[in-house]
C-alpha positions, -999 to 999 in steps of 0.1 A, spaced: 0 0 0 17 34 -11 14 68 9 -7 96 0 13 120 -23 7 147 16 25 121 32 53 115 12 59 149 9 58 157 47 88 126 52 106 141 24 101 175 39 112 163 74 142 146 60 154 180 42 145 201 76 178 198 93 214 193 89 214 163 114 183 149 94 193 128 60 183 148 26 170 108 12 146 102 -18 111 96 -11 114 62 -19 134 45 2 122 27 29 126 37 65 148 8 71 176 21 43 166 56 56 175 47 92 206 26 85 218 55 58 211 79 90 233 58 118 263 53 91 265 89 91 261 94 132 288 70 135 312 84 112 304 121 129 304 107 165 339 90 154 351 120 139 344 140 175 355 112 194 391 117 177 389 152 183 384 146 222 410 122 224 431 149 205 425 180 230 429 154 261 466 146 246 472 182 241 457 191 280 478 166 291 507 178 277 503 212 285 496 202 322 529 179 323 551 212 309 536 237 337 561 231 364 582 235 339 568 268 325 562 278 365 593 274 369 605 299 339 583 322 348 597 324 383 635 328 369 629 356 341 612 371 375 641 371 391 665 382 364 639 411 355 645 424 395 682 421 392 684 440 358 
């Protein structure tokens, strides 16, 4: 049994609505539709999951070199007093 022509157009509408929803044809099914739609959340939520894992390495980093940079910090002090 096919949809009414109002209700194809309102999926197709509601597909094309927003960026997070998938611009697919009228015709395919909602199975396709849904699978289509969770390939492309996984490759997004992959895509942020790398860039987490990316600005955790760099916090980390940055917190390891502080004593360090402290530490600099406190000797260009010193030398700025004695000049």
């Amino acid at each position: 049994m096919a949809d009414n022509p109002s209700v194809q157009r309102r999926r197709s509408e509601g597909r094309t609505g927003s960026g997070l929803l998938l611009k697919a044809p009228v015709n395919l099914s909602e199975e396709q539709i849904v699978r289509e739609s969770l390939n492309r959340l996984t490759s997004v939520t992959k895509a942020v999951t790398g860039n987490i894992r990316n600005i955790n390495e760099n916090l980390d980093r940055i917190l390891k070199d502080k004593a360090d940079i402290e530490e600099l910090e406190m000797i260009l002090l010193r030398l700025s007093k004695n000049h």
